[in-house]
FIMARDO-990866 format. One record per residue (C-alpha): residue number from 1; residue in three letters; x, y, z. Coordinates in Angstrom, 1 decimal. Example, Ala and Ser with C-alpha at 12.3 -4.5 7.8 and 13.67 -1.06 7.14 Angstrom:
BEGIN
nr 1	rest ALA	x 12.3	y -4.5	z 7.8 $
nr 2	rest SER	x 13.7	y -1.1	z 7.1 $
This chain:
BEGIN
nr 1	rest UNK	x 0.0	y 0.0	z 0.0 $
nr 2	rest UNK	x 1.7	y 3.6	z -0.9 $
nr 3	rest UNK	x 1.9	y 6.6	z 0.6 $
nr 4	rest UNK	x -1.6	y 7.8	z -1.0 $
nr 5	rest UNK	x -3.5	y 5.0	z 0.3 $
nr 6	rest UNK	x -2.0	y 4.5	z 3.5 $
nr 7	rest UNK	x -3.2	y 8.4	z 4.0 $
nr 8	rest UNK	x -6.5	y 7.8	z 2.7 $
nr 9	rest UNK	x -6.6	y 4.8	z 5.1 $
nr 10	rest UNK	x -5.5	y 6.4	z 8.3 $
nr 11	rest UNK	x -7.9	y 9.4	z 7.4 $
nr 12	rest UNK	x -10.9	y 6.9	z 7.2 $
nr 13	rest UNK	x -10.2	y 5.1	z 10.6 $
nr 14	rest UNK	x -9.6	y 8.5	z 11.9 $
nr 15	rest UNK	x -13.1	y 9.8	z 11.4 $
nr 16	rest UNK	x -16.8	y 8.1	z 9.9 $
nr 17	rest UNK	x -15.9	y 4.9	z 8.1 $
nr 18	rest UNK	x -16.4	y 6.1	z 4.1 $
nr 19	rest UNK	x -19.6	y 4.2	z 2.3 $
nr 20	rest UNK	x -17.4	y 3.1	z -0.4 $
nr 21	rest UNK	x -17.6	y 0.3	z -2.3 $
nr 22	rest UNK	x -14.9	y -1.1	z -4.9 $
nr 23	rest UNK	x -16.8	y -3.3	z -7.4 $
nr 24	rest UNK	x -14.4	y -5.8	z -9.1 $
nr 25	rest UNK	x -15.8	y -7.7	z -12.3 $
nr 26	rest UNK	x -14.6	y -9.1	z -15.5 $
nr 27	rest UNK	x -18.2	y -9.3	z -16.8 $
nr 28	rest UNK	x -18.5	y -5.4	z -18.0 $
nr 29	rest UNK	x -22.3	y -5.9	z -17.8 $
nr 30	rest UNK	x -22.5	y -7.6	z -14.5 $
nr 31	rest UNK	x -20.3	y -5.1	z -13.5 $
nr 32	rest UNK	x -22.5	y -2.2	z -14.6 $
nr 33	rest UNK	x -25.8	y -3.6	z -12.8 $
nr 34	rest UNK	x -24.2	y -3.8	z -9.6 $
nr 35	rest UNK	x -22.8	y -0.7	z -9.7 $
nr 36	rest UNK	x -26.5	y 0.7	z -10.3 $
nr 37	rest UNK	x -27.8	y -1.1	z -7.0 $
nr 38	rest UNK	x -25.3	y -0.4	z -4.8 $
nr 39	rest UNK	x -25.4	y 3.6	z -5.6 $
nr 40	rest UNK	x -29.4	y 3.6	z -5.8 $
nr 41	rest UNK	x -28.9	y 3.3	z -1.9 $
nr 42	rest UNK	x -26.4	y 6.0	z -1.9 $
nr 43	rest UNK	x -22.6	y 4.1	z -1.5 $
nr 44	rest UNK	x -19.9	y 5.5	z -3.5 $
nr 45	rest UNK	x -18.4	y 3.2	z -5.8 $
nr 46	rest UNK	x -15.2	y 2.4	z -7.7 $
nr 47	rest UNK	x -14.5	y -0.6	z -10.4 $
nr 48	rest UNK	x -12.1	y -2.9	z -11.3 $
nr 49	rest UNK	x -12.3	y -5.4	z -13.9 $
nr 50	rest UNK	x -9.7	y -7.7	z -12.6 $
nr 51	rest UNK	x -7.7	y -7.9	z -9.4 $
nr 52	rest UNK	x -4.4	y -6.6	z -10.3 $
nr 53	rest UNK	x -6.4	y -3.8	z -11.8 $
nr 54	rest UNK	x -8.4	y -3.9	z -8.1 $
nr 55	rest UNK	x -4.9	y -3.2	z -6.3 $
nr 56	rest UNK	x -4.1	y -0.5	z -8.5 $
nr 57	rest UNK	x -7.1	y 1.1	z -7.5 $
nr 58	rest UNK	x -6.7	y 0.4	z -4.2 $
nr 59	rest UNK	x -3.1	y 1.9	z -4.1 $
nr 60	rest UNK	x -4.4	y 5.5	z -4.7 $
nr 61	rest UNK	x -7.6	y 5.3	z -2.2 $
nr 62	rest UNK	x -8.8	y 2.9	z 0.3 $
nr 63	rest UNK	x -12.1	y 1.2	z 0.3 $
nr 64	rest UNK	x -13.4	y -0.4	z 3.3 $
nr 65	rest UNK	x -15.3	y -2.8	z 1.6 $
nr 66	rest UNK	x -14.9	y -4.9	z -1.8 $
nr 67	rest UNK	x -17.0	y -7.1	z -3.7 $
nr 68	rest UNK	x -15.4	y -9.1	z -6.3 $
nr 69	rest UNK	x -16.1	y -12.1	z -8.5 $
nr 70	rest UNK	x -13.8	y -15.3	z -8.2 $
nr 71	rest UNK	x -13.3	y -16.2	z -11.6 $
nr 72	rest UNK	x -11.6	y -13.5	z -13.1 $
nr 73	rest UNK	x -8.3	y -13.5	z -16.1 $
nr 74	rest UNK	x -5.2	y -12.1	z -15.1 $
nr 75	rest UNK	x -5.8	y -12.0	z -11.3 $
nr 76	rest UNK	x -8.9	y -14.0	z -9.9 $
nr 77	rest UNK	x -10.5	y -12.8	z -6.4 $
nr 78	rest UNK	x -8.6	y -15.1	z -4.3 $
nr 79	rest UNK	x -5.6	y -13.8	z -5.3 $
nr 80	rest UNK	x -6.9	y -10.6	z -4.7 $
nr 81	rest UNK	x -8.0	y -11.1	z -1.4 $
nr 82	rest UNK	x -4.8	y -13.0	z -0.7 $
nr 83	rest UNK	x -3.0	y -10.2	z -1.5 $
nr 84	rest UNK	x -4.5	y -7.7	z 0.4 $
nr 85	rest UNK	x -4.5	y -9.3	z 3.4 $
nr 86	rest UNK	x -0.8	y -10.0	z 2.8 $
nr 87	rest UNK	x -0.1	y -6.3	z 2.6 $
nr 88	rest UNK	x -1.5	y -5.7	z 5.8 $
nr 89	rest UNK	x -5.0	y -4.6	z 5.3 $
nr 90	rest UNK	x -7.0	y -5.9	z 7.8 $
nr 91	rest UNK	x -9.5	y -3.0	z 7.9 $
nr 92	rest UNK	x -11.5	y -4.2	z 4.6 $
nr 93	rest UNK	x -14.5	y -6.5	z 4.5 $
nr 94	rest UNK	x -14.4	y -8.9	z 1.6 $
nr 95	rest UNK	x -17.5	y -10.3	z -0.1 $
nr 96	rest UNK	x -16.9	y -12.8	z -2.7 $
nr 97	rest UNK	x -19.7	y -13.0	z -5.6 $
nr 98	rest UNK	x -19.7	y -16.8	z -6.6 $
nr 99	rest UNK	x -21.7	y -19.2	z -8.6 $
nr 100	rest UNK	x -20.3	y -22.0	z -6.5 $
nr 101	rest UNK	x -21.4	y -23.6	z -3.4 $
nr 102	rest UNK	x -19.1	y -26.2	z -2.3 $
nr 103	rest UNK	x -17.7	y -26.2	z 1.4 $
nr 104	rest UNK	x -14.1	y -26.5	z 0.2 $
nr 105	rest UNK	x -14.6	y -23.1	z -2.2 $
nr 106	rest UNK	x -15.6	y -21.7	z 0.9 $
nr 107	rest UNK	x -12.9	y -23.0	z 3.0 $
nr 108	rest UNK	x -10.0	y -21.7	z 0.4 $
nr 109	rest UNK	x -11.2	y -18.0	z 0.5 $
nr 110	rest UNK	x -11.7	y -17.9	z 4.2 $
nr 111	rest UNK	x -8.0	y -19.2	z 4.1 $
nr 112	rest UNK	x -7.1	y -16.1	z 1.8 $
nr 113	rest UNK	x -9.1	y -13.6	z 3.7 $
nr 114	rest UNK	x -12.4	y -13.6	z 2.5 $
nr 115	rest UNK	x -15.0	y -12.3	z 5.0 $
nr 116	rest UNK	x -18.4	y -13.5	z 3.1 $
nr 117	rest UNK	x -19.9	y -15.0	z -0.2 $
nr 118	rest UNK	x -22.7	y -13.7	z -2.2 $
nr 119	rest UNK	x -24.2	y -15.0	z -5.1 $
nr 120	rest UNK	x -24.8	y -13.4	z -8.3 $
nr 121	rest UNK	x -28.2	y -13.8	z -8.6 $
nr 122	rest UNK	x -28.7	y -12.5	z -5.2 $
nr 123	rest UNK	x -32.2	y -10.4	z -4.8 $
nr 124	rest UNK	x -31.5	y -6.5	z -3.7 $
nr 125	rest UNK	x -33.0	y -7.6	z -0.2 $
nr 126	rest UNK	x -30.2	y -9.7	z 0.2 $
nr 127	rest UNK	x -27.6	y -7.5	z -1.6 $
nr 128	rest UNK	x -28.0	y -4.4	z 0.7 $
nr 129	rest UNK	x -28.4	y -6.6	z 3.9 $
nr 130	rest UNK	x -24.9	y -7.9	z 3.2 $
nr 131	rest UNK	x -23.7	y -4.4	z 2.4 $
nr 132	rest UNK	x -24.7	y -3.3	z 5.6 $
nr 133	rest UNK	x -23.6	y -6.5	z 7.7 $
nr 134	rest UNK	x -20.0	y -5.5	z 6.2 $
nr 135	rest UNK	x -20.5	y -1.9	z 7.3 $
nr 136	rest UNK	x -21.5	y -2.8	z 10.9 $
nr 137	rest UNK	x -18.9	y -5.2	z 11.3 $
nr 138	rest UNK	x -15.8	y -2.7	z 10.3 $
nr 139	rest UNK	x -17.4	y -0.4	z 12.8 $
nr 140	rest UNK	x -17.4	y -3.2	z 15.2 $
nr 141	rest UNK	x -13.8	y -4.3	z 14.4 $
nr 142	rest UNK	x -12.5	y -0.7	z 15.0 $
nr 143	rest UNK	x -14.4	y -0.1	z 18.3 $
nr 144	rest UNK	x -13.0	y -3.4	z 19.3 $
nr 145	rest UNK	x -9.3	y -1.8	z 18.6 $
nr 146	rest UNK	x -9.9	y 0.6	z 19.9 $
nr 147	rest UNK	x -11.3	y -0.6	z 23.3 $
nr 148	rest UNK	x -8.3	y -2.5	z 23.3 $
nr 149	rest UNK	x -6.4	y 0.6	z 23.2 $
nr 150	rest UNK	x -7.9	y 2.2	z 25.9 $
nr 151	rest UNK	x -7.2	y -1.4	z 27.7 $
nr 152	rest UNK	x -3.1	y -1.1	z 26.8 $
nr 153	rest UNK	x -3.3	y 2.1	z 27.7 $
nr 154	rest UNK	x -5.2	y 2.4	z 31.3 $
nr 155	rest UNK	x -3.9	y -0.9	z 32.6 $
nr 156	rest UNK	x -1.5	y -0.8	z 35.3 $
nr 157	rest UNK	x 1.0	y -3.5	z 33.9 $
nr 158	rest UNK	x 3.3	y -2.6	z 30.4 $
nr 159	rest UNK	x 2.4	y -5.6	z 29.0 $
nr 160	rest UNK	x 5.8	y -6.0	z 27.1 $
nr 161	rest UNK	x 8.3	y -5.2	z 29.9 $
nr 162	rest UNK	x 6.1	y -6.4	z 33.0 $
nr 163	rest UNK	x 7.2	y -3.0	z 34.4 $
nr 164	rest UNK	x 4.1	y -0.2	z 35.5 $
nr 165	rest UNK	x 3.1	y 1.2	z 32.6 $
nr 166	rest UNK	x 3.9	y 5.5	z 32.0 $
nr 167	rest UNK	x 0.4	y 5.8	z 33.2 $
nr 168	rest UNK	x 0.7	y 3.8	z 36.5 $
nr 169	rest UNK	x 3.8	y 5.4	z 37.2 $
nr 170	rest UNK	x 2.6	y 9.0	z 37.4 $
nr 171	rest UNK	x -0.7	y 7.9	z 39.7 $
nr 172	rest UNK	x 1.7	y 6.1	z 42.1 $
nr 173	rest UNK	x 4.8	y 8.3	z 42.3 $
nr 174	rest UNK	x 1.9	y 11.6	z 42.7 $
nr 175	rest UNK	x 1.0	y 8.8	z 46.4 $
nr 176	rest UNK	x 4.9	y 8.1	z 47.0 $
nr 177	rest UNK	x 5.6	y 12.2	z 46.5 $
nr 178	rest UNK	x 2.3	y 13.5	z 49.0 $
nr 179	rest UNK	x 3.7	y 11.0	z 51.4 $
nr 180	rest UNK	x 7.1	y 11.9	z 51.8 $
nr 181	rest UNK	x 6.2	y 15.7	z 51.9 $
nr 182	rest UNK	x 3.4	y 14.4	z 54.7 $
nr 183	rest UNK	x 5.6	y 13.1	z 56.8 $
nr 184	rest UNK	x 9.0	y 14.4	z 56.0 $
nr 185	rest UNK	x 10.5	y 11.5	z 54.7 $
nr 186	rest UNK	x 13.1	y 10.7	z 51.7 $
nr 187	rest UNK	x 12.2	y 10.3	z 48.0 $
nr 188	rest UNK	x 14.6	y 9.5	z 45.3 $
nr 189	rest UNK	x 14.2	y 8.4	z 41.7 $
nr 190	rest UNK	x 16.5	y 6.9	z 39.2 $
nr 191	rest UNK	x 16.2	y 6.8	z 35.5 $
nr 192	rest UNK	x 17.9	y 4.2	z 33.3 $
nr 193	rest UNK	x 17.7	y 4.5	z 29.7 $
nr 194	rest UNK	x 19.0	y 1.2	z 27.6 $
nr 195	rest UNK	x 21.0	y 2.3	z 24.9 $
nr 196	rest UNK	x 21.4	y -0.6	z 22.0 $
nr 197	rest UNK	x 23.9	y -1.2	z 19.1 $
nr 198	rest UNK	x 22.7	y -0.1	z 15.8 $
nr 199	rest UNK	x 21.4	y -2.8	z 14.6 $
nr 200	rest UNK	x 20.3	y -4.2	z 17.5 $
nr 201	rest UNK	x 16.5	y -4.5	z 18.7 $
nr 202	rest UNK	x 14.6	y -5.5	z 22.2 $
nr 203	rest UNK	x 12.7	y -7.7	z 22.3 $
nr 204	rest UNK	x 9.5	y -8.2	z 25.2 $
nr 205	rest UNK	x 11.4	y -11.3	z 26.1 $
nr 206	rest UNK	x 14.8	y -9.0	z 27.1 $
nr 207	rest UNK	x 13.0	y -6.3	z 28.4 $
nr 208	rest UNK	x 11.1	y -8.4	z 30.9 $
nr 209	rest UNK	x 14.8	y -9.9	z 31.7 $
nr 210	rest UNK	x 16.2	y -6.1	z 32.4 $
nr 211	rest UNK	x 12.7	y -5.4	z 34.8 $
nr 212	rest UNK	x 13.7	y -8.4	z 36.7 $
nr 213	rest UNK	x 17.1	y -7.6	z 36.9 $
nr 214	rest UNK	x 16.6	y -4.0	z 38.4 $
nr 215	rest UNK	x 13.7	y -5.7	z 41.2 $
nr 216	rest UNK	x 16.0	y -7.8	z 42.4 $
nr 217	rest UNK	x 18.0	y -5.6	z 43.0 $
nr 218	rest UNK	x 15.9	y -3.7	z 45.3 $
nr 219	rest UNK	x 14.4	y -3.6	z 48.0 $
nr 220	rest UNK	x 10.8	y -6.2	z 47.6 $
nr 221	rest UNK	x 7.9	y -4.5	z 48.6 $
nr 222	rest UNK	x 9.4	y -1.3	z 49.0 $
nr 223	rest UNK	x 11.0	y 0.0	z 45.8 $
nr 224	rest UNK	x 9.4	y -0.3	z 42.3 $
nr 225	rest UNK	x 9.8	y -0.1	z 38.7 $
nr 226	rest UNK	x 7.8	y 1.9	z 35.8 $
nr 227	rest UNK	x 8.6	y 2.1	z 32.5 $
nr 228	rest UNK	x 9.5	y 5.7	z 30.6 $
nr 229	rest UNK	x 8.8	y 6.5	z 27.0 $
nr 230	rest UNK	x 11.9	y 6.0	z 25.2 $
nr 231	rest UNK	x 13.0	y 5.8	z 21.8 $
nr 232	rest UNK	x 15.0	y 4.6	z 20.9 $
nr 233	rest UNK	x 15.9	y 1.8	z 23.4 $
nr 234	rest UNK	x 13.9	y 2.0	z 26.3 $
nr 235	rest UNK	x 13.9	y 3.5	z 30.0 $
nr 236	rest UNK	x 12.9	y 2.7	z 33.3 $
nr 237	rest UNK	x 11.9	y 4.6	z 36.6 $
nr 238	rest UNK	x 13.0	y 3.2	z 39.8 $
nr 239	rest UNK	x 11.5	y 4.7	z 42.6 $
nr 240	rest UNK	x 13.1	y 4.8	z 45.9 $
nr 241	rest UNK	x 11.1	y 5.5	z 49.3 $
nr 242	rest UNK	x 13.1	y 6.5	z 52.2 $
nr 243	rest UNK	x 16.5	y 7.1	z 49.6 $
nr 244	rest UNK	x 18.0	y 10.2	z 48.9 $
nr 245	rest UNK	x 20.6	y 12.3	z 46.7 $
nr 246	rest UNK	x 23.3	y 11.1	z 48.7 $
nr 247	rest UNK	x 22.3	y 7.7	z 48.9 $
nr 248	rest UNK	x 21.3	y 7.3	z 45.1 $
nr 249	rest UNK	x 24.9	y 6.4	z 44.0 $
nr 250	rest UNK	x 25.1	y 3.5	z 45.5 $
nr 251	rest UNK	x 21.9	y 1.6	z 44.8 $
nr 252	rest UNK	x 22.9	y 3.3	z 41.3 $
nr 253	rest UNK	x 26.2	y 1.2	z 41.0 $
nr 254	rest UNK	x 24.2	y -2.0	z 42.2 $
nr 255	rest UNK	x 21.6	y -1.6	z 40.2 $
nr 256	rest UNK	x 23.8	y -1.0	z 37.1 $
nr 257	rest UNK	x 25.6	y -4.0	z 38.0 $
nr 258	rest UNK	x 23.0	y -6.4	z 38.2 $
nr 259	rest UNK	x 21.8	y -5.1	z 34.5 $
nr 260	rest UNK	x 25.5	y -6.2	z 33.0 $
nr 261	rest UNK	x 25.1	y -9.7	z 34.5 $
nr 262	rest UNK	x 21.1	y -10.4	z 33.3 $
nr 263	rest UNK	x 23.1	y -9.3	z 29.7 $
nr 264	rest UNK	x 26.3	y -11.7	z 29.9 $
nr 265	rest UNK	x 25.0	y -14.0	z 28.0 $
nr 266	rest UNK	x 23.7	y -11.9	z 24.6 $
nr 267	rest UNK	x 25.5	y -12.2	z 22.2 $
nr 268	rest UNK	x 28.3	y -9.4	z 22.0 $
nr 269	rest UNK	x 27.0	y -7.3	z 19.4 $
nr 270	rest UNK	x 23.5	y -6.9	z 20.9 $
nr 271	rest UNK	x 24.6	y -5.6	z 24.3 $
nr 272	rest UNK	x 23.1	y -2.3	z 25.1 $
nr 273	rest UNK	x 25.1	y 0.3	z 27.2 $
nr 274	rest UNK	x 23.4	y 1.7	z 30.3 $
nr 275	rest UNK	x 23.2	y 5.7	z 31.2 $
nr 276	rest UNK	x 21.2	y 6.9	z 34.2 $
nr 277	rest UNK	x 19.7	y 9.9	z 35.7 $
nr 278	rest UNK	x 18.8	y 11.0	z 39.5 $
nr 279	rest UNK	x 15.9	y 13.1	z 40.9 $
nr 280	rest UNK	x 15.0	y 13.7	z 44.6 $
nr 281	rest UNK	x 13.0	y 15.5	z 47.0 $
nr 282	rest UNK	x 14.8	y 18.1	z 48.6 $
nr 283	rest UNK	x 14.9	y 18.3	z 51.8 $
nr 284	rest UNK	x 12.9	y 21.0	z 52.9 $
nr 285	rest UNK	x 9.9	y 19.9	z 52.0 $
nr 286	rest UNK	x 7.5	y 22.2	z 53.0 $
nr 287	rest UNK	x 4.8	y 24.0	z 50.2 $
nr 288	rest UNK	x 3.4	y 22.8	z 47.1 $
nr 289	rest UNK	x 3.3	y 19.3	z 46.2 $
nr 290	rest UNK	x 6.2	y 18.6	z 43.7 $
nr 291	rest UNK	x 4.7	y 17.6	z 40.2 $
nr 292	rest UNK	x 5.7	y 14.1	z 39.4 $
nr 293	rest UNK	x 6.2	y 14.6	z 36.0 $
nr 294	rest UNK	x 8.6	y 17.7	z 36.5 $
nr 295	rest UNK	x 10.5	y 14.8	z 39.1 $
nr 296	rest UNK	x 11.6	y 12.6	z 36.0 $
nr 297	rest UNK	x 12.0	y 15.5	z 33.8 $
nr 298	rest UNK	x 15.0	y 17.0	z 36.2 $
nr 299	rest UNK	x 16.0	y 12.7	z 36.2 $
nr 300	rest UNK	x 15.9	y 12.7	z 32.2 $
nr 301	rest UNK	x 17.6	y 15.9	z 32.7 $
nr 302	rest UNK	x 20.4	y 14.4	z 34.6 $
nr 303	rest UNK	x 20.6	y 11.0	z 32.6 $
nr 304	rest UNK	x 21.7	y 12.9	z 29.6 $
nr 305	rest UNK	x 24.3	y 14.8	z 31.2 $
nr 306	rest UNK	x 27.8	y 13.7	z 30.9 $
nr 307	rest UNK	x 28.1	y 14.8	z 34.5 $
nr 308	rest UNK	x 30.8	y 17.3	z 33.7 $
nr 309	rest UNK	x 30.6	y 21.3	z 33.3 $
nr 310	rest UNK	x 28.7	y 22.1	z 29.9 $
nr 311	rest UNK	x 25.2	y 23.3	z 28.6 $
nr 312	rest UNK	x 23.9	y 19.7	z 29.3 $
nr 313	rest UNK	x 25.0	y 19.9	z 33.1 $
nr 314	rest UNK	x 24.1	y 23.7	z 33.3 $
nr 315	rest UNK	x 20.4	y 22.8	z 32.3 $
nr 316	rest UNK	x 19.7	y 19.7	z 34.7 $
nr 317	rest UNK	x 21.0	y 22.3	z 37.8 $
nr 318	rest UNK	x 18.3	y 24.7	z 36.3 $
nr 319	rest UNK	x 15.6	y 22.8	z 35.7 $
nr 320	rest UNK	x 16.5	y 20.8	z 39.6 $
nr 321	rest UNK	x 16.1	y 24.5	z 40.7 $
nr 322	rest UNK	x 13.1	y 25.3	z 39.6 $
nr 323	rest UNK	x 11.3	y 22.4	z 39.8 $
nr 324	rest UNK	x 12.6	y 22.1	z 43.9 $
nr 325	rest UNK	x 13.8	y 18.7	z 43.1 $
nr 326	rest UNK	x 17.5	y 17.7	z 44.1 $
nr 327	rest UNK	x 20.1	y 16.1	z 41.7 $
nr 328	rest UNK	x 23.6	y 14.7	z 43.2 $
nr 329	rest UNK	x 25.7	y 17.4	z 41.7 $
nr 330	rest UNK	x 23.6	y 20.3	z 43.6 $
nr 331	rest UNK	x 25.1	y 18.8	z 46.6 $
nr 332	rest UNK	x 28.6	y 20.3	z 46.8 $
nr 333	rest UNK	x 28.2	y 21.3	z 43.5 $
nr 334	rest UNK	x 31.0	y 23.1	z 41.8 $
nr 335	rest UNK	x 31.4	y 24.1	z 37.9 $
nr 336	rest UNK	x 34.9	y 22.8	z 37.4 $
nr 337	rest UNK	x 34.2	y 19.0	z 39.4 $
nr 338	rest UNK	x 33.1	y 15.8	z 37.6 $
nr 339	rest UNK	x 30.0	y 14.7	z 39.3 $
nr 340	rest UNK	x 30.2	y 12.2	z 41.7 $
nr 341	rest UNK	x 27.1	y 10.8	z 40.6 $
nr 342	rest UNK	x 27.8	y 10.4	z 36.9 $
nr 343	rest UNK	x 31.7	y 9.8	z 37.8 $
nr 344	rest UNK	x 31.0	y 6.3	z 39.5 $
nr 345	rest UNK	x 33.2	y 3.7	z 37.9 $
């Protein structure tokens, strides 16, 4: 599918599903009659005569639902549907006009793709009740999707990395951040982003390895992990009741090292490299509750400093300023130092 009908596509599923019809037929009259029925009841229509003809058609403008004939010259409508569905269109409806009525016809298009079967001597009753079946059901298909969504999206759990997802994260650190200010105790939290070789990819699989590497490598019960949007690679949160600037390093190096040994055994290429930022409640706490999303900004701040004196350094000290959230190099902080954070071996 090119760049045309992908954007005709998107726009469709983006708004009203289009009542638009693309009419495949070798049999010019046949062809012609169907067309009349199908825009007496008001459906826009497009034709092909074949289905390589059908896909060139379809390359310039999507149509949620076709209606071809099986026997056709140069490309019958099993290899059409075949090939749509091979491209990745799993939007449209397919009804296949037939003549036949064997099961094993009908088993071969559902195999290829084919959604229905109409005959061609089908009444109009019958024609515009299968019409509007195919209609209802792409609306149902993409309320489905969309539902699930909504589901990937609201649930608690990234489903890939086994980690809380973005979402999850914010509700619980907002609880974690309210309670410290309560009661006057410590808050710390550490970004790690996974950086990967160029050709390299993650896969669910490793990224539910490197969320069980950093768990057990805190404290159970106590600590947790969320994921961050990331790309590429990926990132995680680690969030760190009762810890502070001053004690980040540390769980920092331990963490870091259990991550190296879950990776010992991927192949040499594939290794990612690790970088890692640090954000904590300072510790006057009084006022305003700190906003949980400024709390990993100043930590996304600080991952992608080098720790040494430059713009990227000079911006993580600003935005840990305003934001009232402390990073290691704030605490004896001076332009011309490494930061002890960042200059952990």
């Amino acid at each position: 599918m090119n760049a045309n009908a992908l954007a005709s596509r998107a726009a469709a599923l983006a708004g009203p599903v289009p009542q638009r019809i693309l009419l495949v037929d070798d049999d010019h009259v046949q062809l012609s009659l169907m067309e009349d029925r199908l825009a007496a009841a008001g459906f826009e229509i497009l034709r092909a005569t074949n289905g390589e003809e059908a896909l060139a058609v379809f390359k310039q403008q999507w149509c949620p639902l076709v209606v071809t004939d099986w026997q056709m010259p140069i490309m019958d409508g099993m290899a059409l549907a075949q090939q749509l569905r091979q491209g990745g269109d799993d939007d449209t409806y397919i009804i296949m006009l037939t003549v036949g009525d064997t099961g094993l016809d009908y088993e071969r298009g559902y195999v290829c793709g084919v959604d229905d079967y109409l005959t061609k001597r089908a009444p109009d009753g019958e024609l515009y009740a299968r019409v509007h079946a195919a209609f209802n059901t792409i609306a149902l298909r993409r309320s489905l999707r969309e539902a699930r969504a909504d589901l990937e999206t609201t649930s608690s759990i990234d489903a890939e990395s086994g980690a809380y997802s973005m979402r999850e994260l914010h509700t619980r650190l907002i609880g974690e951040i309210k309670r410290a200010q309560r009661y006057g105790r410590l808050l710390a939290v550490l970004t790690i982003g996974v950086k990967l070789p160029a050709a390299a990819a993650l896969s669910g699989q490793r990224l539910r390895q490197l969320v069980e590497a950093l768990t057990g490598a805190v404290r159970a019960h106590v600590d947790w992990v969320g994921r961050v949007v990331s790309s590429p690679g990926a990132a995680f949160a680690v969030v760190l009741p009762d810890a502070g600037a001053m004690e980040a390093p540390a769980i920092k190096d331990r963490l870091i090292a259990s991550l190296r040994r879950s990776i010992a055994a991927w192949p040499e290429d594939e290794r990612p490299i690790f970088d890692y930022g640090l954000a904590a409640l300072e510790r006057d706490m009084s006022g305003a509750p700190v906003d949980p999303a400024e709390m990993l900004a100043v930590a996304e701040h600080c991952r992608v400093c080098a720790g040494r004196a430059g713009p990227e350094q000079l911006v993580a000290v600003q935005r840990s300023v305003t934001s009232r959230v402390a990073i290691a190099c704030r605490h004896g902080y001076a332009v011309d130092s490494q930061c002890g954070f960042k200059g952990r071996p």
